[in-house]
Kinemage of the C-alpha trace (Angstrom):
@kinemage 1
@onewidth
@group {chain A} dominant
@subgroup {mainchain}
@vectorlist {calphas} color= white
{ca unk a 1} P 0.000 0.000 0.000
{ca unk a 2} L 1.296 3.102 -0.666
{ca unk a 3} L -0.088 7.135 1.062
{ca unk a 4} L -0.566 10.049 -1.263
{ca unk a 5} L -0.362 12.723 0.891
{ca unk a 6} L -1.033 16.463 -0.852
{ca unk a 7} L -0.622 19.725 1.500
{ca unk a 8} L -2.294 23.324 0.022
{ca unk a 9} L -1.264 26.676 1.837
{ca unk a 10} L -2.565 29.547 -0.051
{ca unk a 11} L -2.672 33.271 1.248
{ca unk a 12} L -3.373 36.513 -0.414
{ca unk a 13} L -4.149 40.161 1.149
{ca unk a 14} L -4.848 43.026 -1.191
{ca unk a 15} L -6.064 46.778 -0.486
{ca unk a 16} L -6.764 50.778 -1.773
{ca unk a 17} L -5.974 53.693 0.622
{ca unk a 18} L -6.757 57.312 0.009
{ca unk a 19} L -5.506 60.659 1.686
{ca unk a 20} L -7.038 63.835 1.625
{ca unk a 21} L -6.699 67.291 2.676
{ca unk a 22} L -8.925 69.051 4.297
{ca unk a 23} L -6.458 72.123 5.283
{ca unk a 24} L -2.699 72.733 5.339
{ca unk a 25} L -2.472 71.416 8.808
{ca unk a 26} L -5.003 68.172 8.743
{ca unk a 27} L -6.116 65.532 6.176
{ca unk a 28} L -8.026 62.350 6.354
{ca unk a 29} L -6.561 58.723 5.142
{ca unk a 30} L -9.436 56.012 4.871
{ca unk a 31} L -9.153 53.095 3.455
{ca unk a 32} L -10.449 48.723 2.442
{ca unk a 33} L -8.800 45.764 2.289
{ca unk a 34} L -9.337 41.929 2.347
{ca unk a 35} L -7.403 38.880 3.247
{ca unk a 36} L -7.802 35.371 2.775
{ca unk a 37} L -5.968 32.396 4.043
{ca unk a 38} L -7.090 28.710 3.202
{ca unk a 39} L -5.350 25.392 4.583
{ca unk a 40} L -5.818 22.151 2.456
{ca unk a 41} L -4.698 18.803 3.349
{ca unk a 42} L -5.785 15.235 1.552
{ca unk a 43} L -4.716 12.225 2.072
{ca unk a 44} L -5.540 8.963 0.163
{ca unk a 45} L -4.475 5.117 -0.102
{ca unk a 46} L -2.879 3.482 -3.266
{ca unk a 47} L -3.307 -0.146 -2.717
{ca unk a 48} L -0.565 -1.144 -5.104
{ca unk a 49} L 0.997 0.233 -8.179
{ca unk a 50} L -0.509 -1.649 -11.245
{ca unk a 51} L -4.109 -1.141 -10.114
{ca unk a 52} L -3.904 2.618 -9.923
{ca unk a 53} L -7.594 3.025 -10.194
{ca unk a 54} L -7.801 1.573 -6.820
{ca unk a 55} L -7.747 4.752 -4.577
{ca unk a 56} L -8.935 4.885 -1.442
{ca unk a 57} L -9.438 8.530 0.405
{ca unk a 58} L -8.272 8.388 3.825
{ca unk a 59} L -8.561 12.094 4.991
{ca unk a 60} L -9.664 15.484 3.469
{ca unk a 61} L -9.722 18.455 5.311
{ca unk a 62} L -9.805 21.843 4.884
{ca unk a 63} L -10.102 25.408 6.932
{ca unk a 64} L -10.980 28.419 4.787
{ca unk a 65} L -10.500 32.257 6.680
{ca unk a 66} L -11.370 35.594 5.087
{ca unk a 67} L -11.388 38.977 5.885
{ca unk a 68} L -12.959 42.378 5.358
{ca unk a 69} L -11.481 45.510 6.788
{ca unk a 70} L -12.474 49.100 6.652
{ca unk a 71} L -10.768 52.141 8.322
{ca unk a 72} L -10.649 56.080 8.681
{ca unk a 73} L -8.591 58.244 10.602
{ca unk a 74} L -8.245 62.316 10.922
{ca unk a 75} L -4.704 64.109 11.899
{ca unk a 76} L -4.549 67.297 12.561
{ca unk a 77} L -1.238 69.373 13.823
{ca unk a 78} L -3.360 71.741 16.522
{ca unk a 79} L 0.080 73.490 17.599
{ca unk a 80} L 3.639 73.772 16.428
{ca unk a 81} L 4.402 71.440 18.572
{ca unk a 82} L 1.009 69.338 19.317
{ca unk a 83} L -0.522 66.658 16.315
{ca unk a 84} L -3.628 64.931 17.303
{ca unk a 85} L -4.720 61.513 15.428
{ca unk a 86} L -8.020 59.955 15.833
{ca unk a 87} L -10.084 57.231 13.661
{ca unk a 88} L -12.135 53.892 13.155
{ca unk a 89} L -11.583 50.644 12.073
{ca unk a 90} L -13.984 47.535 11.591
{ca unk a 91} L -12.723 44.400 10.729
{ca unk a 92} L -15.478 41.447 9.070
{ca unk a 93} L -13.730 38.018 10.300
{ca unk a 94} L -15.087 34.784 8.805
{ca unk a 95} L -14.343 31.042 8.021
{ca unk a 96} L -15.047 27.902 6.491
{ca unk a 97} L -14.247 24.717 7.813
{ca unk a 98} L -14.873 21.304 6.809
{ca unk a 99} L -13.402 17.352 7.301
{ca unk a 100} L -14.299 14.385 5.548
{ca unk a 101} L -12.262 10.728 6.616
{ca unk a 102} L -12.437 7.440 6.711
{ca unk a 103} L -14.581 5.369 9.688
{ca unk a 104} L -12.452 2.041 9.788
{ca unk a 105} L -14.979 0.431 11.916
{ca unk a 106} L -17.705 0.620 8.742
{ca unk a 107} L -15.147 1.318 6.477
{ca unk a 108} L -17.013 4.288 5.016
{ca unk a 109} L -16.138 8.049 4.025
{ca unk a 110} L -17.938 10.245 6.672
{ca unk a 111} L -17.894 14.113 7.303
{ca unk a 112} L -16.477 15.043 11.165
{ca unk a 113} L -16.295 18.138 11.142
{ca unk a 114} L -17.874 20.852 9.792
{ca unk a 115} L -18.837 24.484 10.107
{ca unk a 116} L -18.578 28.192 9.361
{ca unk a 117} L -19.442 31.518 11.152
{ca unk a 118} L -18.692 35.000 11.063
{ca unk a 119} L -17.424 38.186 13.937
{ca unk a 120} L -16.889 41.879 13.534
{ca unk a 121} L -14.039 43.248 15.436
{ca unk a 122} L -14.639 47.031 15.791
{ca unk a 123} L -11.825 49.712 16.935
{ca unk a 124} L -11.620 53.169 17.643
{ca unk a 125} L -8.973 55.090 18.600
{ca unk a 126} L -6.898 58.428 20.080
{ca unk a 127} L -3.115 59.369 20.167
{ca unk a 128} L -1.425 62.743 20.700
{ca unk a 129} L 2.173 63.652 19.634
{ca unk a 130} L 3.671 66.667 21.528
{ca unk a 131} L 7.364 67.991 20.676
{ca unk a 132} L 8.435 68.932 24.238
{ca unk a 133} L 11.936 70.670 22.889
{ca unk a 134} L 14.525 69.874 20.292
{ca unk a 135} L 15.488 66.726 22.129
{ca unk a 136} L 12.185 65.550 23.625
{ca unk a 137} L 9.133 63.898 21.796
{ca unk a 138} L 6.325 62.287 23.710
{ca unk a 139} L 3.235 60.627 22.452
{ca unk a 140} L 0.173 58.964 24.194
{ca unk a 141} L -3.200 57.740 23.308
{ca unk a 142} L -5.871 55.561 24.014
{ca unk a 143} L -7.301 52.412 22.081
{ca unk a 144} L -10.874 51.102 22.557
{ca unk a 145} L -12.139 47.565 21.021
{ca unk a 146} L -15.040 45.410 21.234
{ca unk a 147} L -15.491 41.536 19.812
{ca unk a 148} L -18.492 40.976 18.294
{ca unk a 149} L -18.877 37.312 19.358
{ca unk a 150} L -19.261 37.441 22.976
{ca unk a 151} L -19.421 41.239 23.041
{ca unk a 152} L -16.539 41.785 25.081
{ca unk a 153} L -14.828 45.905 25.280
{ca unk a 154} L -11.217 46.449 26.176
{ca unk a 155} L -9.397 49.938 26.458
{ca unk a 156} L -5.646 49.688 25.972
{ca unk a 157} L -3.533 52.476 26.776
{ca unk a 158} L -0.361 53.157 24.732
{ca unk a 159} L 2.797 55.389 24.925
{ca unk a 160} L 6.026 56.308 24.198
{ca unk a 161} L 8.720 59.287 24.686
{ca unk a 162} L 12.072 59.948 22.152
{ca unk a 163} L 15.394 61.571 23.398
{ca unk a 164} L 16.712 62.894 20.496
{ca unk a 165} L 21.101 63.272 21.174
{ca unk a 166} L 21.359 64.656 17.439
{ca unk a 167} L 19.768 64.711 14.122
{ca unk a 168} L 21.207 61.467 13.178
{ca unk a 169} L 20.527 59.974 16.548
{ca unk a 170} L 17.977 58.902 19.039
{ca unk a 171} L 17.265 56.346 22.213
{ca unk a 172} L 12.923 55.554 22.562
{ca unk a 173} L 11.216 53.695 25.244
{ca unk a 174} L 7.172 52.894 24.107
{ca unk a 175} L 4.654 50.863 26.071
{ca unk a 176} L 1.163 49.639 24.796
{ca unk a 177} L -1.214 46.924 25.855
{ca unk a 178} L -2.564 44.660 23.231
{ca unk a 179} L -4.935 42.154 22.011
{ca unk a 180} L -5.851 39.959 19.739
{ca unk a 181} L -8.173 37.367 18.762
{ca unk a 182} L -8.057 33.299 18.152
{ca unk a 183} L -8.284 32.261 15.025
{ca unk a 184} L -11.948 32.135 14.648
{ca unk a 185} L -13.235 28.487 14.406
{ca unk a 186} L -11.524 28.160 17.972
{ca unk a 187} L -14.629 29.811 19.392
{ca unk a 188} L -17.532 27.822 17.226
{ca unk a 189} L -16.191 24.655 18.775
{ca unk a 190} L -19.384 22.313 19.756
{ca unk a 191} L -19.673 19.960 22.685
{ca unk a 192} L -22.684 17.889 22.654
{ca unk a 193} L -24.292 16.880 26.387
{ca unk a 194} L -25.784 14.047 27.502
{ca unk a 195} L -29.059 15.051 26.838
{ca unk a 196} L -28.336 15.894 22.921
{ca unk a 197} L -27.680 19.880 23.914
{ca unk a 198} L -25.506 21.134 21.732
{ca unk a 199} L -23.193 24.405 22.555
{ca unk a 200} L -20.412 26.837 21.689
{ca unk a 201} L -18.158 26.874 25.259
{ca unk a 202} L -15.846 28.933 23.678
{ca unk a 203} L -17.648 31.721 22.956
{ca unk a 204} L -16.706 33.438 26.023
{ca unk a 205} L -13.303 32.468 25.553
{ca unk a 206} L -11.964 36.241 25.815
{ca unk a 207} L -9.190 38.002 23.695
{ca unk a 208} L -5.466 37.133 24.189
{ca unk a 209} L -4.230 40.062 26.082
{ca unk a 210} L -0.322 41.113 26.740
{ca unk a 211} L 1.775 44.325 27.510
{ca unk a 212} L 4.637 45.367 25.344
{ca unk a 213} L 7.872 47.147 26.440
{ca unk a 214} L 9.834 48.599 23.678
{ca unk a 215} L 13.235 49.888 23.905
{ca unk a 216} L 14.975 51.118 20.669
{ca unk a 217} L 18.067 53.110 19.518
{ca unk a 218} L 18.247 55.014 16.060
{ca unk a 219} L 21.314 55.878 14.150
{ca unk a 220} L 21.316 57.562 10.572
């Protein structure tokens, strides 16, 4: 007997941004893109090499993610020395899962698992820049989210300040709390009770949080 194992990856992103200006000191970029990502694996059983009609599928699954998103921010420089940035984002998550294999028991081809949904991811957002002097630059702002699924709302703080020794170099220190979601099947998972019940457990699973520390040095 011989396995005939076949693996797919395929992944594309594309996207159109546009800036405008509404004055000499502000403008407004918005712009649309989509992603997709889709994971294919098959697996099937030659019997032998002179009767290669005799092929016998073994596995066949695949897991199928897409993505809309949609954004819009404003900057405007309020001061010499002051920019402010605000703006949206919404981000359309969905998938497409589905497994086929083979039940040795009855020897037949049966589908285990199967299922698609959908979440929106909305964002919106706030960050100041203020030039303190020639050498100092600090910046802060504030980051608010919500998950569609199992509605949950997180506001993540973010900052940063830049000691500039010369034109051609600089030491920064930023900090910003982030999150993130699982890839989106994870929270459709079913578990079936005694009774029949079927449910989704993992739709309260919440979003993968963590704070970052970043400390950099630039030289021209």
């Amino acid at each position: 007997n011989k396995k005939i194992m076949k693996f797919n990856y395929d992944m594309g992103a594309t996207g159109l941004m546009l800036k405008k200006s509404i004055s000499p000191k502000s403008f407004i970029e918005s712009g649309v893109g989509t992603s997709y990502s889709g994971h294919l694996y098959s697996e099937k059983l030659r019997f032998n090499d002179i009767d290669s009609i005799r092929i016998l599928p073994i596995h066949n699954i695949s897991n199928i993610q897409r993505s809309i998103s949609i954004f819009s921010s404003y900057q405007n420089k309020i001061t010499p020395n002051s920019t402010i940035r605000l703006g949206l984002s919404s981000k359309i998550l969905s998938f497409n899962l589905n497994g086929d294999a083979i039940d040795y028991r009855y020897l037949s081809y049966q589908n285990f698992m199967k299922g698609s949904g959908n979440a929106i991811l909305n964002n919106i957002f706030i960050q100041n820049k203020r030039t303190i002097s020639n050498q100092v630059e600090i910046s802060a702002g504030l980051s608010l989210s919500n998950f569609s699924l199992n509605n949950e709302t997180l506001i993540e703080p973010r900052a940063s300040i830049k000691y500039n020794f010369s034109n051609s170099s600089s030491l920064s220190f930023g900090f910003g709390r982030h999150s993130q979601t699982e890839m989106l099947f994870i929270y459709y998972i079913q578990k079936e009770a005694d009774d029949g019940t079927i449910s989704h457990p993992n739709t309260k699973l919440k979003l993968s949080k963590s704070n970052h520390f970043i400390l950099s040095y630039d030289k021209l």
